[in-house]
C-alpha positions as CSV (number, residue, x, y, z in Angstrom):
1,X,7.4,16.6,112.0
2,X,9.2,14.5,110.0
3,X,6.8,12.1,108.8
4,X,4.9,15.5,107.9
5,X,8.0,16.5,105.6
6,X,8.8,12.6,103.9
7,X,5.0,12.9,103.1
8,X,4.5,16.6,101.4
9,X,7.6,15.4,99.7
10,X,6.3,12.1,98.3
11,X,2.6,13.9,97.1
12,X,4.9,17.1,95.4
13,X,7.2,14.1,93.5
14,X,3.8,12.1,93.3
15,X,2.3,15.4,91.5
16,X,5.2,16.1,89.8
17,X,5.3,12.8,87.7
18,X,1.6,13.0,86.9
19,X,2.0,16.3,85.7
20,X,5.3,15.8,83.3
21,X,2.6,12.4,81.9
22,X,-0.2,14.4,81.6
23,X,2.5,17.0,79.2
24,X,4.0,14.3,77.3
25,X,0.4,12.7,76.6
26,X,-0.7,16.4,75.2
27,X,2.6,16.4,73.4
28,X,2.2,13.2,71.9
29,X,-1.6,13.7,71.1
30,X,-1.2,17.4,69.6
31,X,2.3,15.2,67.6
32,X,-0.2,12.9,66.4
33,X,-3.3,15.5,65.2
34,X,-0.3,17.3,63.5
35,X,1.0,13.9,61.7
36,X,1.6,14.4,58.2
37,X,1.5,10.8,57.4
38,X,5.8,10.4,57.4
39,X,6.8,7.5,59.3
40,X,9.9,6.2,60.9
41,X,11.7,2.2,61.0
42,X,13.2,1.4,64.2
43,X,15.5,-1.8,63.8
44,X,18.5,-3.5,65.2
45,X,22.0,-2.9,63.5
46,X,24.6,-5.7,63.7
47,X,25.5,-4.5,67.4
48,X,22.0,-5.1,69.2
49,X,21.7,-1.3,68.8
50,X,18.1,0.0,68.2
51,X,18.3,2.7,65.0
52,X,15.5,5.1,64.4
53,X,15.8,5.8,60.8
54,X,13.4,6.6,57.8
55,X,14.5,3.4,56.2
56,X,15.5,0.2,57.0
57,X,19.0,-0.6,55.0
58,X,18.2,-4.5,53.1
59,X,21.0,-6.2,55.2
60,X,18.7,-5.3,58.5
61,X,15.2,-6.6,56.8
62,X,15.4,-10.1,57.7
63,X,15.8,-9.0,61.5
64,X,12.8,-7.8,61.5
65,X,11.4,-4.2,62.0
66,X,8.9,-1.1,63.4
67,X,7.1,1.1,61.8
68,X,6.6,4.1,63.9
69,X,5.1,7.6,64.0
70,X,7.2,10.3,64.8
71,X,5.7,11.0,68.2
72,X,6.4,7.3,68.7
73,X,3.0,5.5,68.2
74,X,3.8,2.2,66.7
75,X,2.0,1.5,63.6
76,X,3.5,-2.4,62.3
77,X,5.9,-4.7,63.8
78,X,7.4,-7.0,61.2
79,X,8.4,-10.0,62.6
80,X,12.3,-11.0,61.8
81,X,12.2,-14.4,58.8
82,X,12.8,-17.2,60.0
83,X,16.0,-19.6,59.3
84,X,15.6,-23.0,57.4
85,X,15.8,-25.2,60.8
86,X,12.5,-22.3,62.1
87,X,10.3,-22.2,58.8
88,X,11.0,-26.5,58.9
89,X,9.4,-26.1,63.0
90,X,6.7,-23.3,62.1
91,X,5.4,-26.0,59.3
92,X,5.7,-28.8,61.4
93,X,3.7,-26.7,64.1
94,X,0.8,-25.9,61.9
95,X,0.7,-28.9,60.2
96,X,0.5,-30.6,64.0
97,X,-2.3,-28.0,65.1
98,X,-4.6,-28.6,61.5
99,X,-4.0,-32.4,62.4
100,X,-5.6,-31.6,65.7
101,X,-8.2,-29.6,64.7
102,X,-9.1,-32.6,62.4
103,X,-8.9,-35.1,64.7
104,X,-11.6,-33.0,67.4
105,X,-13.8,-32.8,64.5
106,X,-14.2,-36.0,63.7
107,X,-14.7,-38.0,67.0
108,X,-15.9,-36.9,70.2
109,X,-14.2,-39.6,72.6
110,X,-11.7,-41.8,72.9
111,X,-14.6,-44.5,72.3
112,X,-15.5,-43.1,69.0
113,X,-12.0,-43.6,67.8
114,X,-12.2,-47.6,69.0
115,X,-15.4,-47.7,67.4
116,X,-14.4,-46.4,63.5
117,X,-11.4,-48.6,64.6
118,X,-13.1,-51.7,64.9
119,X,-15.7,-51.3,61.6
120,X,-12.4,-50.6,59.6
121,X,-10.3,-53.2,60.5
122,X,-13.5,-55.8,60.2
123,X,-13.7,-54.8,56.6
124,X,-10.2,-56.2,56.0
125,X,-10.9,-59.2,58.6
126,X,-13.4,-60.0,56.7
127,X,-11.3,-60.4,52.9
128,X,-8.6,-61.7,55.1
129,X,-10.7,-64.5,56.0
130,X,-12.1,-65.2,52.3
131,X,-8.5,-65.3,50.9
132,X,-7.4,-68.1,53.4
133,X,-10.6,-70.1,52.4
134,X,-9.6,-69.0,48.8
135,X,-6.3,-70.6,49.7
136,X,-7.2,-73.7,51.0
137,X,-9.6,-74.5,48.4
138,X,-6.9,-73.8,45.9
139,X,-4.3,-75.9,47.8
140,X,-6.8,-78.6,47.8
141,X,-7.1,-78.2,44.1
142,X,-3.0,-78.3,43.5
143,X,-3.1,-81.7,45.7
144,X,-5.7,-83.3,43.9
145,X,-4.3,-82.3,40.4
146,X,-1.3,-83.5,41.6
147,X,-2.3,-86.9,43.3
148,X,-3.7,-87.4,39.4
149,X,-0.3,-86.5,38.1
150,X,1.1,-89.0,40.6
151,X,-1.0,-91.9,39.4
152,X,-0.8,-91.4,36.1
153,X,3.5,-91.3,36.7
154,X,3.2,-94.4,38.2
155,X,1.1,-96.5,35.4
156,X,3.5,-95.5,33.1
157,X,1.7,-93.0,31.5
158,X,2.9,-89.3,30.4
159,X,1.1,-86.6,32.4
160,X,-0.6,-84.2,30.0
161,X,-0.2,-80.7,29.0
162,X,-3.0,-79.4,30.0
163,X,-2.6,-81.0,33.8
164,X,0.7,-79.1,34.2
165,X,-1.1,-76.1,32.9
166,X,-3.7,-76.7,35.7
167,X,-0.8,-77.3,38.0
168,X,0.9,-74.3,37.2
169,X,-2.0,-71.6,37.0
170,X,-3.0,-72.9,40.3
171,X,0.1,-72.4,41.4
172,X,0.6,-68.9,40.3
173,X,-2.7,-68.0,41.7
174,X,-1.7,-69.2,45.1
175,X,1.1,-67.0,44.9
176,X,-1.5,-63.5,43.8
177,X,-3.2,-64.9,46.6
178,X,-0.8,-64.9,49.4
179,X,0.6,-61.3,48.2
180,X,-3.2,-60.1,48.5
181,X,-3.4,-61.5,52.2
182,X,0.1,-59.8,52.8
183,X,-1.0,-56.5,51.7
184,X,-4.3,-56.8,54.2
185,X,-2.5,-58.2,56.9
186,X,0.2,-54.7,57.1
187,X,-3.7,-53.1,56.3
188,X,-4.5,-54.2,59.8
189,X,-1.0,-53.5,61.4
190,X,-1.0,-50.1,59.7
191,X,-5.0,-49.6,60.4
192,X,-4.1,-50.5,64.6
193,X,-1.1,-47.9,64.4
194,X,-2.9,-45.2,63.2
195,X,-6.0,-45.4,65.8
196,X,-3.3,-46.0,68.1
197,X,-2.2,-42.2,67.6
198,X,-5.7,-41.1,67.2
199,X,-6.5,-42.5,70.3
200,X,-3.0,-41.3,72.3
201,X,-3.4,-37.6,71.0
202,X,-6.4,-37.2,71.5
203,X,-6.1,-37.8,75.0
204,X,-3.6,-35.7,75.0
205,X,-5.6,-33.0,73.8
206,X,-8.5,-33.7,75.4
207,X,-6.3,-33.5,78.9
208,X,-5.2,-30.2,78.2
């Protein structure tokens, strides 16, 4: 008997709820037919308090806002600005996420990254290698300039003008030379770094 009673009392409430939602949906539709196009901002005042109002004041903008019907029907949510420290993140999100995008388009494996890794760093290899030979061909030339220098020093002779000239330019060119290899050399360091990322994050991706 009493299980009879819990259970006609749980289908009348059961019944009783469906009916009040089935009201409110015909209020709210025969609200919305009946819309005159006025809308309502619901926003947060300085004391976490939700305000319904038919404006939202310019000190409450930034915080973001709703735009509501009157029965209620949201129509835009406008998302609250972000601060300096957030717009700085959101950038350094996207810019992260187009860097990605990039980075699936062009390769297709982890093996096509070593591969446009090793034909770019044998391009700089390879003038790497011709500005040592440069260099010891132009070494070779300072020694022998200056072995004729020498011997001419120790007959008792003055060296000439134009061998110092020699000298010199050689000299100087060594030194364009060197700075040259330099700058290829930090190619290659900077060249392995940067395929070194590629290669990481793209794992990374790849393993998500």
């Amino acid at each position: 008997m009493k299980n009879r009673i819990k259970n006609e009392v749980f289908v009348n409430t059961a019944f009783a709820l469906a009916l009040a939602g089935a009201l409110l949906t015909m209020d709210v539709s025969a609200a919305e037919k009946n819309w005159d196009g006025k809308v309502l901002y619901r926003y947060t005042n300085e004391h976490g308090v939700q305000v319904l109002d038919d404006l939202v004041p310019p000190r409450y903008v930034a915080g973001g806002y709703e735009v509501m019907t009157p029965s209620g029907r949201v129509l835009e949510v406008v998302e609250p600005e972000l601060t300096g420290k957030q717009l700085a993140e959101k950038k350094r999100r996207e810019a992260r996420e187009a860097a990605d995008l990039q980075l699936l388009k062009r390769y297709n494996s982890v093996a096509d990254i070593e591969s446009a890794r090793k034909r770019k760093l044998a391009i700089v290899q390879q003038d790497m290698a011709i500005l040592r030979s440069n260099l010891v061909s132009l070494e070779r030339q300072i020694e022998s300039e200056e072995a004729v220098a020498a011997r001419t020093q120790r007959n008792g002779d003055t060296v000439s003008p134009e061998l110092l000239e020699r000298i010199e330019n050689l000299r100087t060119e060594v030194g364009v030379v060197k700075e040259r290899l330099s700058l290829r050399e930090k190619e290659a360091v900077a060249i392995n770094g940067e395929y070194d990322q590629a290669s990481n994050r793209y794992q990374e991706i790849a393993g998500k």
